[in-house]
N, C-alpha and C positions, 0 to 999 in steps of 0.2 A: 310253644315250638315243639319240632319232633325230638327223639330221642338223637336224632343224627347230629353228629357234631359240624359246627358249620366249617369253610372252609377259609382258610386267612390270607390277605393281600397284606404288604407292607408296602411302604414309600418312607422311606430315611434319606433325609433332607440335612444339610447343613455338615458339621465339620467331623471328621474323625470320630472325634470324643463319642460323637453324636451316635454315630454307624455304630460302638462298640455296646450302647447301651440298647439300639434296636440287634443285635445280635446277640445281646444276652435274653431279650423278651423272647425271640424266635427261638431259644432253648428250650426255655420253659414252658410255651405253647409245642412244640414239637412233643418234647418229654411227656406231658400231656394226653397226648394223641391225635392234636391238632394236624390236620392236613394242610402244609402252606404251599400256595398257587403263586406262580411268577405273574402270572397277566391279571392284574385290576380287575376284568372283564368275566373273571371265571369265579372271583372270590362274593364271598357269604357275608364276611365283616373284615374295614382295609383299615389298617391300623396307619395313621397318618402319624411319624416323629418327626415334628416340628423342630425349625432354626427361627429365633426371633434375636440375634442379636444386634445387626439396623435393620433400616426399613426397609433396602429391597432383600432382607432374609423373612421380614416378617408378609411381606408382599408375596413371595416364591410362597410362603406358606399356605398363606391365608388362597391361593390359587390351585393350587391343588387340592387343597379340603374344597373346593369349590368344586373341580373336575371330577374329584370323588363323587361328589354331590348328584350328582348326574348321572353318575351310574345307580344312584338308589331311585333317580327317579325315572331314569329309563330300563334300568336293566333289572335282575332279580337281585342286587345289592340289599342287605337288610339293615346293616348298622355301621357306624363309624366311628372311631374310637379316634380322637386325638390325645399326645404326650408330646412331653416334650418341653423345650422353653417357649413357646407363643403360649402352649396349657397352664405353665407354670405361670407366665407373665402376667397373663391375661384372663382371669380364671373365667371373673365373673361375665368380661363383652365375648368370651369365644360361645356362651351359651346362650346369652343375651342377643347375641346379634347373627350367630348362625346357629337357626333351630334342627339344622339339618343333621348337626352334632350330635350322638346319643352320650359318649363317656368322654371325660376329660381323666387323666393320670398326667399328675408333675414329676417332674425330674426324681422324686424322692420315692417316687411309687410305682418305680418299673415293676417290681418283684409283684404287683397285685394284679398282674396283665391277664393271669388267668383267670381270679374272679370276675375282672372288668368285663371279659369277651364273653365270660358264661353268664354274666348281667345283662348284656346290648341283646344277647342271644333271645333271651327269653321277656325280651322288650321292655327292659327296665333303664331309664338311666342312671349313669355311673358317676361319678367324682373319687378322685383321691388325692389328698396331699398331705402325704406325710414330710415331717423334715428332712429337709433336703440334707442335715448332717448324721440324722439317724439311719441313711440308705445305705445298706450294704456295700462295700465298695470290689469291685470284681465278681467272680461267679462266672460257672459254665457257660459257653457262648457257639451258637453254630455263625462260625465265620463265612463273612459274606462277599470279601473279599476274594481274587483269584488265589488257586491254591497256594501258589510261591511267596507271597506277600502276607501280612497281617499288622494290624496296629496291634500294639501293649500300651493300655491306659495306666498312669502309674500314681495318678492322684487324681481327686476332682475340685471342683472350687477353687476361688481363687482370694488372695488378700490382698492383693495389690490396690483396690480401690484408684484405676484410673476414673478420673472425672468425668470421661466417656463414654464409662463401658459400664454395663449394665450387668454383664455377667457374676459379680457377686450377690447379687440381689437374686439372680434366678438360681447359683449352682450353689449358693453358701460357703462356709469358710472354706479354705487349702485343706486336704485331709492326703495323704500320704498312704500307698497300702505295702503294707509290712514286705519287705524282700525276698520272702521265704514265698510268699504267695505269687508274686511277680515270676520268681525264677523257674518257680513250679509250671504257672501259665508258661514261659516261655522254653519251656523243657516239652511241653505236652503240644505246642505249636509245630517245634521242629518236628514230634512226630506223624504231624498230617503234612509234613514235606515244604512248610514254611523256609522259603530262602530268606527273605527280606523282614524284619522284625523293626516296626516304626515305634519308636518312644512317645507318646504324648499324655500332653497335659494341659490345663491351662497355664502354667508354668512349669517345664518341666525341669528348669535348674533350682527350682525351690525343694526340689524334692528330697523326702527325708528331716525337713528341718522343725517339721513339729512330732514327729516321732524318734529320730536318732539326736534330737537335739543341734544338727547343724545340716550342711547340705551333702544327699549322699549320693547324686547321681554317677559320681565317677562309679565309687562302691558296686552299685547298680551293675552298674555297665560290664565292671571287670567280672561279677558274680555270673552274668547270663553268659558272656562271653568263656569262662572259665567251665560250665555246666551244661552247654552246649555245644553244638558246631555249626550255628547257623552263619551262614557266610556271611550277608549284609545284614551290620546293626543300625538304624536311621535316626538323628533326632530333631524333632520336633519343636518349636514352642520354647524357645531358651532365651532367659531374660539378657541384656546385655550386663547388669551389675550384678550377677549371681555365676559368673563364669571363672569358676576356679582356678588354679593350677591344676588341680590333681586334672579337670574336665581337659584341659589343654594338653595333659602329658599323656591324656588315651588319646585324645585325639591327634595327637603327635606318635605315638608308638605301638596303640591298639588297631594289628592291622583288619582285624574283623571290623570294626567302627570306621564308617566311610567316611573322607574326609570333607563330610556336608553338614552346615549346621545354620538353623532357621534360625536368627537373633531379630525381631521386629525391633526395629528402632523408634519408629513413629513419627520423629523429627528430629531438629539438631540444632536449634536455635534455642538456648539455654531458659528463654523467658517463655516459647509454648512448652514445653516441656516440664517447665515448673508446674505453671498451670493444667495440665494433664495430669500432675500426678505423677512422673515417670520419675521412680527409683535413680538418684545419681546423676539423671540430666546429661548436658552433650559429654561432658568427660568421660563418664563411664561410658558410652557410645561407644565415642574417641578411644578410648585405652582397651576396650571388648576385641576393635575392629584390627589394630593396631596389632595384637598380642596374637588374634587369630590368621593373621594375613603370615603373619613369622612361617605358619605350618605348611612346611612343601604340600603342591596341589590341592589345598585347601577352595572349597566351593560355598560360600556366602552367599545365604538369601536373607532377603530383608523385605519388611513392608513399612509404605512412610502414610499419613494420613495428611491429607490438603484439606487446609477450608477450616481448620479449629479455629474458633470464634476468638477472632481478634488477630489473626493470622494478618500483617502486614505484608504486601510486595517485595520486599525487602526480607522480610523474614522466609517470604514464601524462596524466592533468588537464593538465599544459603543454604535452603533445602537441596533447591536443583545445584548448586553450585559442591558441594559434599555427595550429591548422587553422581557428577560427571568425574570429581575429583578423586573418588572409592572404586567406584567402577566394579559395583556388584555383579556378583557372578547371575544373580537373580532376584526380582524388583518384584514388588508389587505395590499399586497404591491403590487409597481411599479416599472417596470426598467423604470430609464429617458428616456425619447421621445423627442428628440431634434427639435423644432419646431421652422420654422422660422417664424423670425418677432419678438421674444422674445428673451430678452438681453442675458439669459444664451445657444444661438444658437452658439454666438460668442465669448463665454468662451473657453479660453484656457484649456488643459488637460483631452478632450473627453474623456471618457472610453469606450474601446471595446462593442462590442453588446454581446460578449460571458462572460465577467467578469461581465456584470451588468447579463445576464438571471444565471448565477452561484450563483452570489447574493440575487438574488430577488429567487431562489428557496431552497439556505440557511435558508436565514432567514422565507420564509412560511414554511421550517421544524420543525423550531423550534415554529412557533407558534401552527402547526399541536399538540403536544406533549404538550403544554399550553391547548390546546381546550382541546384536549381528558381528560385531568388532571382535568381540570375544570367541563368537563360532570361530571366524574365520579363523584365527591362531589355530585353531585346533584340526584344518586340512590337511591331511598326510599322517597325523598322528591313529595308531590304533587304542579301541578302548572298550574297556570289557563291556557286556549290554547284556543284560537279563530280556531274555525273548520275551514278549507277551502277544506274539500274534500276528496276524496275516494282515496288511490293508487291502481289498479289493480293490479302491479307487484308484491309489498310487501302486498297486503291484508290488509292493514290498515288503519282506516283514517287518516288525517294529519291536520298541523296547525301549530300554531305558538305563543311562550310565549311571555311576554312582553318584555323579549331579545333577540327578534327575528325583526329584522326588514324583510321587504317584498325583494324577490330578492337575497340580498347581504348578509343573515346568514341563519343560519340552520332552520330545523323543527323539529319536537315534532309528531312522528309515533305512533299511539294509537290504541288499539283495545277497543270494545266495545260492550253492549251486543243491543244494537238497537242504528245502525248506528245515529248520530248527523245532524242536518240540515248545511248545509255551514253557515258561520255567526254566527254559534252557542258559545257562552261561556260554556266551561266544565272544570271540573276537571280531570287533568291527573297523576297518579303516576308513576315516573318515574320507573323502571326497570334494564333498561342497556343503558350505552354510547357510543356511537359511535366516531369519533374523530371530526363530527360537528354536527351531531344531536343526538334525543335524544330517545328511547322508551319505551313507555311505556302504562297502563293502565287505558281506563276511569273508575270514582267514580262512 
C-alpha cells in the first residue's frame, strides 16, 4: 500500500458500554493521524463494534458486516476489521464463515486498533485476544455522543452469572475503575459542555465492591456530584438486591441525581428467578421497588424476560399481574434467546418461539396502556426538557425529561415561540399524551 494513511468508517452497534469502548478506539486512531469519515461510502477501512449478546444482536451484527461487505466489493473499500462481542464470542466461525473479514480484536484488545488498521492496511490479516481482565479500563475517548450528554463507564464485566446471559464469558470478571480516574473523566466531560453524565455498567450497583471492599456507588455519585457542576447525573444498569441506603438517600436528597433509575428485574415468580440465577429472587424485587417508590417523583424503569424455559402460564400471569400492579414508570420486555455456552441453553422445557413472541407482545400491551395512563397524569403539569433538536415531520422541537433516558424512552415534542439551542434547559407544559411520549409547550 501507499504511504497515505487510509481513511476510517466506524459502526457501533449494541449498548452504551459498547459506544464507550468504540470511542476510546476513535481516540487512538485520531491521535494517530488517522482521518475518520462519517459516511461508510467514503472510508478505506470500517471498523464494525459488534453486540452479540442474543440473537437478534448477533443477527444486527452479523448484517452489517454483511452491508459492509459490499462496499469492499463494489466500492473502493479495502478492509474490515471487526471487535467487539460477536469477535470475541465467535472468534474462530467469524473468519471461518465470513472470508470477507480481514482482522478480528476481542473486547480485551481495543488498545491494539492501531496496529490492527495498520495490519488490514497493508493486506495482512489481523487477530487479537488478549484477556479481557488484563484491558485497560477507561482511557481518552473522542465522544460520540451529542455534545450535552455522555455515558461514564464505571466497571466492566460482570459476576453475576445469570443462566442466560452470556456476558461473562465474553466481558470477564466485575472489575471496578478506581474513583480518582472516574471523577477525573467526569471533571474533563463537564468541560466539553457535557450536561447529562449517564453511569453504566454491567452492574452498576456493584460498583466498588472488589476494590473498596464493599459497594461504593453512592460514594461515586456524591464525589462527581461534589467536583462538578453538571446538572443531570443518570443511572444505568442497577441490580435490584445491591440498592443501598446510602444509593436511596442521594437519590432521595442529591438534587443533581435525577430521580431515574434502571433496576431489570427480569421476573417475579420466585421459582424462574431461582433458576436464572437472579440475586435475592422476588423479595429483593419486592423490597428494591417498595423502598424506591417511598421517593417523591421517583421514575422506574424496568425490563422482564418472557419465554425462560419452563416458564408456566401461570407463572407467565404473575408476571403481567406485578407489571399492571407496579405500574412502571418504564417497561421493557424480552423473549428468551437461547444462547450457547450458558447453563439455561440446556434447561429442560424450551418454550416455542411463537408462545414466548405471544408473550412478550402481551405483556408490552399492557405496559403500552400503563404508559399512556401515566402520560396522561402528567397534562397540565410543566417539566424541565433538555433540548436536543428540531423534528421536521412534526414541526416541533424535542427533548427529553429527566424520565427520559437517551434511546430506550420517550420524548417531550414542544413548540416554541423562538426555537431553543440543542443543549438547552427549558420549561415545557405538557398538553396531550401520547402512549410514550409527551406534548406540549415551551414557558
Amino acid at each position: 500500500m501507499s504511504n497515505k494513511k487510509p481513511r476510517i468508517g466506524f459502526v457501533s452497534l449494541g449498548c452504551p458500554k459498547n459506544q464507550v469502548d468504540t470511542e476510546v478506539m476513535l481516540k487512538e486512531l485520531v491521535d494517530a493521524g488517522y482521518e475518520i469519515v462519517a459516511e461508510d461510502i467514503d472510508a478505506d477501512i470500517i471498523i464494525v463494534n459488534t453486540c452479540a449478546f442474543i440473537t437478534s444482536a448477533k443477527q444486527e451484527s452479523i448484517d452489517n458486516i454483511l452491508d459492509v461487505a459490499w462496499l469492499k466489493e463494489n466500492r473502493h473499500l479495502k478492509g474490515i476489521i471487526v471487535t467487539g462481542c460477536l469477535a470475541e464470542r465467535y472468534r474462530s466461525q467469524v473468519m471461518d464463515e465470513m472470508p470477507e473479514v480481514d482482522a478480528l480484536l476481542g473486547v480485551g484488545s481495543i488498545h491494539k486498533i492501531r496496529e490492527c488498521v495498520e495490519s488490514v492496511w497493508n493486506k495482512k490479516k489481523y487477530t487479537s485476544f488478549e484477556p479481557t481482565d488484563a484491558c485497560p479500563l477507561g482511557g481518552e475517548r473522542v465522544v460520540t455522543t451529542p455534545d450535552y450528554t455522555a455515558y461514564l463507564k464505571i466497571a466492566e464485566g460482570c459476576d453475576s452469572r445469570c443462566t442466560y446471559c452470556a456476558i461473562p464469558s465474553i466481558r470477564g470478571r466485575f472489575r471496578s475503575r478506581p474513583m480518582e480516574s472516574l471523577v477525573e473523566e467526569a471533571k474533563s466531560l463537564e468541560e466539553l459542555g457535557v450536561k447529562e453524565l449517564i453511569l453504566v455498567a454491567q452492574d452498576t450497583t456493584r460498583y466498588g465492591l472488589d476494590l473498596y471492599g464493599g459497594y461504593k456507588l453512592d460514594e461515586l455519585i456524591q464525589r462527581i456530584t461534589d467536583e462538578t457542576r453538571i446538572p443531570w447525573i443518570r443511572l444505568l444498569y442497577c441490580y435490584p438486591d445491591k440498592i443501598t441506603d446510602g444509593l436511596i438517600d442521594q437519590l432521595k436528597n442529591n438534587d443533581r441525581l435525577l430521580k431515574y433509575i434502571d433496576i431489570p428485574i427480569q421476573h417475579i415468580n420466585g421459582d424462574i428467578l431461582r433458576r436464572m440465577n437472579r440475586h435475592g429472587g422476588a423479595d429483593a424485587v419486592r423490597d428494591a421497588v417498595r423502598r424506591l417508590r417511598e421517593i417523591p417523583g421517583i421514575t422506574l424503569r424496568t425490563t422482564a424476560i418472557v419465554g425462560f424455559p419452563g416458564e408456566t402460564d401461570q407463572q407467565f400471569e404473575e408476571l403481567c399481574d406485578y407489571v399492571r400492579e407496579t405500574e412502571f414508570d418504564r417497561f421493557g420486555a424480552f423473549a428468551y434467546s437461547r444462547e450457547e455456552g450458558t447453563p439455561a441453553y440446556d434447561f429442560p422445557d424450551q418454550i416455542d418461539e411463537q408462545t414466548k413472541q405471544d408473550r412478550l407482545d402481551r405483556i408490552m400491551s399492557i405496559q403500552m396502556d400503563i404508559s399512556e395512563k401515566l402520560n396522561r397524569r402528567k397534562v397540565g403539569q410543566t417539566v424541565r426538557v433538555l433540548c436536543e433538536g428540531w423534528d421536521p415531520v412534526a414541526e416541533r422541537n424535542f427533548g427529553r425529561s429527566a424520565a427520559d433516558a437517551p434511546e430506550i424512552d420517550g420524548k417531550v415534542y414542544f413548540t416554541a415561540k423562538k426555537r431553543p439551542a440543542e443543549g438547552e434547559f427549558v420549561d415545557v407544559k405538557i398538553e396531550e399524551a401520547m402512549d410514550y411520549d409527551l406534548l406540549g409547550r415551551m414557558k
